[in-house]
N, C-alpha and C positions, 0 to 999 in steps of 0.2 A: 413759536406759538403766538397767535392770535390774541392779544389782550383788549379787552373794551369796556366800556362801564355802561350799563345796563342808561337805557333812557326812559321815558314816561311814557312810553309806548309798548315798555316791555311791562310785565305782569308784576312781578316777586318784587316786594319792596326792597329798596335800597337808598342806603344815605342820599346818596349821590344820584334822587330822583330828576333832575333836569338837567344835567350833566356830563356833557360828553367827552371824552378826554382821547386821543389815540394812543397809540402802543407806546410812542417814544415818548409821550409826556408820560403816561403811568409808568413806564421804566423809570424815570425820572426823578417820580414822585418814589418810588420804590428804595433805589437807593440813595436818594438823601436820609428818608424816612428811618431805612435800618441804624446808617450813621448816628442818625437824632436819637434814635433807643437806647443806641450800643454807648452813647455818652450819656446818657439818664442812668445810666443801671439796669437798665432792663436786661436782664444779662443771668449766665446757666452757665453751670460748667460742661463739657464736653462730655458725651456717652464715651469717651475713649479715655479721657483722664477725669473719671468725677473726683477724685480727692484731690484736683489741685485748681486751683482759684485761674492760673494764671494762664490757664489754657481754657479760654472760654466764650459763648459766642452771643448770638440774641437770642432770648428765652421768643419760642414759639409767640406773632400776636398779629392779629388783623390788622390790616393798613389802616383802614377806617373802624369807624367806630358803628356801633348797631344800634338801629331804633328800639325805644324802651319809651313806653307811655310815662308821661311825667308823674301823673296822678297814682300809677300801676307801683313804679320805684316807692315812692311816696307811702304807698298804705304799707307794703311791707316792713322799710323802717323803722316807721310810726307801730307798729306792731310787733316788731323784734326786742324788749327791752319786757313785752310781757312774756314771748316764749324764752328770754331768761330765766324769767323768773319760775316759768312751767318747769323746765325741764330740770332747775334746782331743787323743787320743789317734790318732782317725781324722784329727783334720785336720792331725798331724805326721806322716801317712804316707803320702806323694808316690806310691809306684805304689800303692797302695790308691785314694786317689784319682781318681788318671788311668785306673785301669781301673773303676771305675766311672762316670766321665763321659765316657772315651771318645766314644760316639756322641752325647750331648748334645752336646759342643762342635761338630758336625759342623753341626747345625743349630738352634745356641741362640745367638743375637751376643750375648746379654749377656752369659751366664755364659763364652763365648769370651774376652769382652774380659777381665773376673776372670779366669780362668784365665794370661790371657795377662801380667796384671799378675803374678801370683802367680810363673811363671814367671821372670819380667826380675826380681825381687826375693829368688829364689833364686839363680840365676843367679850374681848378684851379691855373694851372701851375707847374710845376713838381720844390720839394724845393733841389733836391739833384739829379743834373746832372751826374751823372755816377751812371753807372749799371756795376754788378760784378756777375760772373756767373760758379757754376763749374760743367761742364756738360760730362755727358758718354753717347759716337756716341756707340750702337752694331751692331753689324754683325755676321754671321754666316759666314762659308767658305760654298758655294753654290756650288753643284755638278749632278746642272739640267744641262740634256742631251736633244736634238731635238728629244723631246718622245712623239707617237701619245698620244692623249688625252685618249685614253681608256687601253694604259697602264703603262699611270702615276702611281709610288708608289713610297712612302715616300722614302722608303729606297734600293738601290739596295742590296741584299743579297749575290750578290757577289761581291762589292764594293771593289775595287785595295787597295794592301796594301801601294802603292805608292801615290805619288799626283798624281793624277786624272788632266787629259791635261785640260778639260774645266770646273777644278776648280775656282771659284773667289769669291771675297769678298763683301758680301752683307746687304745692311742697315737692320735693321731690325728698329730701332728707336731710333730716338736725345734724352736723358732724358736731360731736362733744370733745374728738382727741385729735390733735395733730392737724386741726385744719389748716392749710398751706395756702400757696400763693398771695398774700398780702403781701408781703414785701417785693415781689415779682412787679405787681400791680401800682405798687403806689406812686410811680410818676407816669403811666400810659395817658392816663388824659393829657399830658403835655405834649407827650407825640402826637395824637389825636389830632388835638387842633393844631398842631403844624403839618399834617397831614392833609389836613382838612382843606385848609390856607390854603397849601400848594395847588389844592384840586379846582380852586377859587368856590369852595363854597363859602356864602354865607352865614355867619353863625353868630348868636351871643355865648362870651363862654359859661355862662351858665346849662347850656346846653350839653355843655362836654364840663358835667360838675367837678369843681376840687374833691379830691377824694387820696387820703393815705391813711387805709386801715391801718397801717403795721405801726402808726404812729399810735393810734387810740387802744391796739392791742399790746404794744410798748406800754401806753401808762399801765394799761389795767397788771401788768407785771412789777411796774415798778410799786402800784396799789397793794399788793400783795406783801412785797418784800417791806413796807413800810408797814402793813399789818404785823408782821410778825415779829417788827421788835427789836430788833438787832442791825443798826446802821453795818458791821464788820462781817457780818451772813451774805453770802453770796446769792444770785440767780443761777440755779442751774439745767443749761437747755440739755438735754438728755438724746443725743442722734446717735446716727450710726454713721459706720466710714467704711470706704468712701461714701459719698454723698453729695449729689447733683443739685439737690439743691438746697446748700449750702448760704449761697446768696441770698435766699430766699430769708432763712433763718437771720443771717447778717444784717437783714436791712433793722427788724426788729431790738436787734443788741445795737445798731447802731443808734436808733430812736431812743431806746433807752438810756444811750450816752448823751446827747442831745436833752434829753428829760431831766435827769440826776447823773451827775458824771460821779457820784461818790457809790452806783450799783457796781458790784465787780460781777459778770458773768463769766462763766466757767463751763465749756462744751467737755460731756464726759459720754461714753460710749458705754455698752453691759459689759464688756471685758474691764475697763477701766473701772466700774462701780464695785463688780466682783472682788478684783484684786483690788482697792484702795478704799472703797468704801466703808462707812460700821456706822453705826448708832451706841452714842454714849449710854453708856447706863444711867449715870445721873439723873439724866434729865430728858434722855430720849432724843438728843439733836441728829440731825444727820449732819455726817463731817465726809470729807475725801479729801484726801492731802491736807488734813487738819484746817481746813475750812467750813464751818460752818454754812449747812444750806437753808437759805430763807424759803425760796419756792423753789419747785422740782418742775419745770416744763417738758412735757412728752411731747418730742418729735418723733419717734421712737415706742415701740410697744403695743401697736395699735392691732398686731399681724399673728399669727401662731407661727411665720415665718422670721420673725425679732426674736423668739426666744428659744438657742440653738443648744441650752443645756437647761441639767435641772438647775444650775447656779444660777442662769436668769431668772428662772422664777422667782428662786431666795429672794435675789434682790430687789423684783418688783414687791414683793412682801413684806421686804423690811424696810425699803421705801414710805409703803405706805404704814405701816409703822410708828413711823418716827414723828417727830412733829412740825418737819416741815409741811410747808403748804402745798399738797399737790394740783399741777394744774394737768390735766385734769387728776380727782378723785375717782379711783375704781368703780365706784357707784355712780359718778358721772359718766366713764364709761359705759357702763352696762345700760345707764338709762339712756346712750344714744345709738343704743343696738337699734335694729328693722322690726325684731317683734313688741319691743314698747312703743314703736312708732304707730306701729298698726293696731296695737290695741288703746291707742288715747282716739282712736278713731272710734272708737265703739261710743255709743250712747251714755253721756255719764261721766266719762271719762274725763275729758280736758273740765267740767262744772266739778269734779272731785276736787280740782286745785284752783280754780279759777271761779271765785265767786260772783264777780259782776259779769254779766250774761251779756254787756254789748260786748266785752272783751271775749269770752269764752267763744261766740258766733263769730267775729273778726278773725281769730285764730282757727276756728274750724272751716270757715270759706275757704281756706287757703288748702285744704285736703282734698283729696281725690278717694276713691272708693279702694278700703283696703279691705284683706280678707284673710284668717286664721285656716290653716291647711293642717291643722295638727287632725291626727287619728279622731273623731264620730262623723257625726249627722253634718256639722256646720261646717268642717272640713272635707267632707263629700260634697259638699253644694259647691264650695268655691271650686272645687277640681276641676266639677262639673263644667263651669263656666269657662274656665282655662282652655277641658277640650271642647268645647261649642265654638272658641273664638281665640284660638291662640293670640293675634293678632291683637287684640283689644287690652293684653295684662305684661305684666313684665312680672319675671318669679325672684326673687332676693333672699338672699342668705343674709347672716349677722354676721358680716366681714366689712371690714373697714379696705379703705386704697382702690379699688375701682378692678374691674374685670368680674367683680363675682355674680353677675343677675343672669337673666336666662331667657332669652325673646323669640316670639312666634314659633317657626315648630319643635324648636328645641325646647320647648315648654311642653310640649304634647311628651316628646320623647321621653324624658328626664321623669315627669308625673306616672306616664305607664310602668316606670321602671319601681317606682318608692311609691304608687299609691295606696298599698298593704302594707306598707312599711311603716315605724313608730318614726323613720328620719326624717318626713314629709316636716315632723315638728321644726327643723331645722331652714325652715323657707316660710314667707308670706309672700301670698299673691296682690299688687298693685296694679291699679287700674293705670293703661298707660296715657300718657302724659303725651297731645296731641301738639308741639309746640308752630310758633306763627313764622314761618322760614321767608328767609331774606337771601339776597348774595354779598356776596364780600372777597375780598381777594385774604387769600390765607399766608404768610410769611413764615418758614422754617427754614435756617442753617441749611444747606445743603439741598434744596430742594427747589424749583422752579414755583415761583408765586403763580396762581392762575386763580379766576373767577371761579366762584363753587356757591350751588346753593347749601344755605348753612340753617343751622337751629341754634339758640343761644339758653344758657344756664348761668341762672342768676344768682350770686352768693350774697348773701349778708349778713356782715361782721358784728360780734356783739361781745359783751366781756361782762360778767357777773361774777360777786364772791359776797361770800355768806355763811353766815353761820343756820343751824336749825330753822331759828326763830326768826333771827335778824337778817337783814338786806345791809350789806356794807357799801357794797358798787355794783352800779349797772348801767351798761352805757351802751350805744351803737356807734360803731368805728367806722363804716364805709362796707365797700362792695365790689366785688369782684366778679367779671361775665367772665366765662369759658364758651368758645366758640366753635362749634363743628362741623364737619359736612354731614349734613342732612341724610346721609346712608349709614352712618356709624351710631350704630346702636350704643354705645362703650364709649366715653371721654377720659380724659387725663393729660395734662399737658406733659408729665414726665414719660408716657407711654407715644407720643407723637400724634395723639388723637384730637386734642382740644390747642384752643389758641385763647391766649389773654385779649382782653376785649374791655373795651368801656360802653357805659351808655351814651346813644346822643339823643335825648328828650323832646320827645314831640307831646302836642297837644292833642 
């Protein structure tokens, strides 16, 4: 196969715009590159032995890094530290909530059964007043034009190799539980610019910024555990096994030891919590193996496919229960469902929690047009819109882990099916998300590197804990791009579809 790097004659931006390199140098550059990862850590266990560490190879990642406006990284940021605060804020407020999932719980049994926990834990009185949260806001850079409806398409083919005037930065969704890849991420920029090097570009490294979320989400754990009191109380990550990514979680307990080597972490699984877990009467602590738990970290529980008895439920129940800290809290959960995304979109909404209005308009720039499909009037209009232009929406359920939305005509399909139906409650229609595609060479294990036009999804890391009233900690940790080819509707680096990425910042 033919490899080459795009020059300044070609159209679709790329790093590497005056640049020419042949086959045997990019080979070159290829695998030194892998080596340089595979000694950083950048590193996965094998889809053929995920539960063992020692069989493992380089997590999926662009050779080079992807254009990102300076200014563009920047306001998001600079803006993630107040959707902490939103999103804490929505999830401490019970009929805000309940009237936005209303008709989900009618017909959603997962989020039913959450809600139904969150309920009996209210009820009861909640034993452990702050919630701790480490959560990744994504975005795409957005490069919809004022284009009639009939010749909308994904991608313009001759898309500027420059930034695009009416580029912007756009939500795509808050993940509240389990959000991954930092620890994958946190030494790529060192590849990057040895990547870079080798290609003989030019750079400041400022360009390709330091960046190790897993470390800022490391503190905000060990922030927690020191909330709660108890220097001999444990951290406990909460995964499943086998598990691929494993390392992932590792680099975070690693940071952690690196932070406080007197935190003890403790990887426990739902079989293990079932059989070994309880809550003291006394005083409500959670213990396993007679150790007391400080915070409860969900890597784990985010799926109706995690909870494979009614004993799992028990235990996410008396988890949240107990007085450890959970990261997330079940009402953190629910409040980073699709239908409270869609409805902070409504008029009113995000200025409910957010009183200063340059802030309330910063964070609302960043939305794209969302739209309520539940059963009357205003969910017949969005349908409507759906089948006028399939092409123009993306359809989303309240499931967390990637695979579940629904694009162009299978959005006609799926609607004629549930449009009479009370389940339609169970989806919101999103405006989609028109992103500014570049080329890039894509590196995966077992697979032939080749040049592919790509679209990039932009993460950024944040950590907040709090009580009702009070603000404890909040802070932003860095950032994570996932990278794709530009025909894959669906990303995820553990499903083979996304690649780890960094930014390299232009003006």
């Amino acid at each position: 196969m033919s490899l080459h790097v795009l020059c300044e004659s070609d159209k679709m931006a790329t790093v590497l715009d005056s640049i020419s390199l042949d086959e045997r140098k990019i080979q070159e550059i290829i695998k030194k590159t892998k080596d340089y990862a595979m000694l950083h850590g950048v590193l996965i266990r094998t889809a053929e032995s995920p539960g063992h560490s020692e069989r493992a190879h380089y997590a999926p990642f662009t050779l080079f890094p992807s254009l990102v406006p300076r200014d563009a990284l920047a306001k998001v940021k600079a803006i993630q530290p107040h959707f902490n605060k939103l999103m804490h804020m929505v999830a401490q407020d019970m009929e805000f909530l309940q009237n936005c999932l209303c008709n989900v719980l009618k017909v959603d049994d997962f989020n039913k059964r959450l809600w139904d926990i969150l309920q009996v834990v209210t009820e009861e009185g909640a034993t452990q007043p702050i919630s701790l949260g480490l959560f990744r806001n994504d975005y795409m850079m957005d490069d919809k034009k004022e284009t009639p409806v009939d010749s909308l398409t994904y991608v313009d083919p001759t898309a500027s190799a420059t930034v695009p005037d009416s580029l912007q930065m756009k939500q795509i969704e808050f993940n509240t539980i389990a959000a991954g890849a930092a620890g994958h991420v946190s030494h790529l920029h060192n590849v990057h610019r040895y990547s870079l090097t080798l290609a003989g570009k030019q750079f400041e490294d400022s360009q390709v910024p330091d960046n190790n979320p897993a470390h800022g989400l490391a503190q905000g754990l060990v922030e927690g555990w020191k909330a709660y009191g108890n220097k001999r109380a444990c951290v406990l990550f909460f995964v499943s096994e086998p598990e691929r990514t494993r390392l992932d979680q590792r680099r975070l307990d690693l940071e952690m030891f690196m932070i406080d080597r007197s935190v003890h972490v403790k990887y426990v699984t739902f079989d293990e919590m079932n059989e070994r877990g309880y809550v003291r009467k006394s005083d409500k602590a959670l213990l396993i193996d007679d150790c007391e738990v400080a915070v409860v970290y969900f890597r784990i529980g985010y799926s109706p496919a995690n909870y494979k008895s009614e004993k799992d439920w028990n235990t996410r129940l008396m988890m949240e229960r107990s007085k450890a800290i959970k990261c997330p809290t079940v009402q953190y959960h629910l409040a980073g469902t699709k239908k409270v995304q869609q409805e902070l979109c409504r008029p009113g909404a995000v200025e409910r929690f957010i009183k200063d209005d340059r802030i309330a308009r910063d964070i609302r720039e960043t939305f794209v047009k969302q739209y309520s499909i539940d059963l009357g009037e205003d969910g017949d209009d969005a349908i409507e819109k759906a089948f006028a232009d399939p092409q123009r929406y993306v359809l989303k359920t309240n499931r967390e882990g990637g695979g579940n939305n629904v694009y162009g005509e299978d959005i006609t399909c799926l609607l004629s099916k549930i449009k009479n139906l009370e389940e339609r409650a169970g989806y919101i229609l999103m405006e989609r998300i028109l992103p500014w595609p570049q080329t890039s060479y894509l590196l995966k294990a077992g697979s032939e590197a080749c040049l592919q036009t790509v679209v990039t999804e932009i993460g950024i890391f944040g950590v907040y804990m709090g009580t009702a009233d009070k603000e404890i900690y909040n802070s932003v940790t860095g950032h994570v791009l996932r990278t794709k080819n530009v025909n894959s509707d669906e990303g995820g680096i553990m499903v083979g579809l996304s690649y780890l990425d960094t930014p390299f910042l232009i003006d």
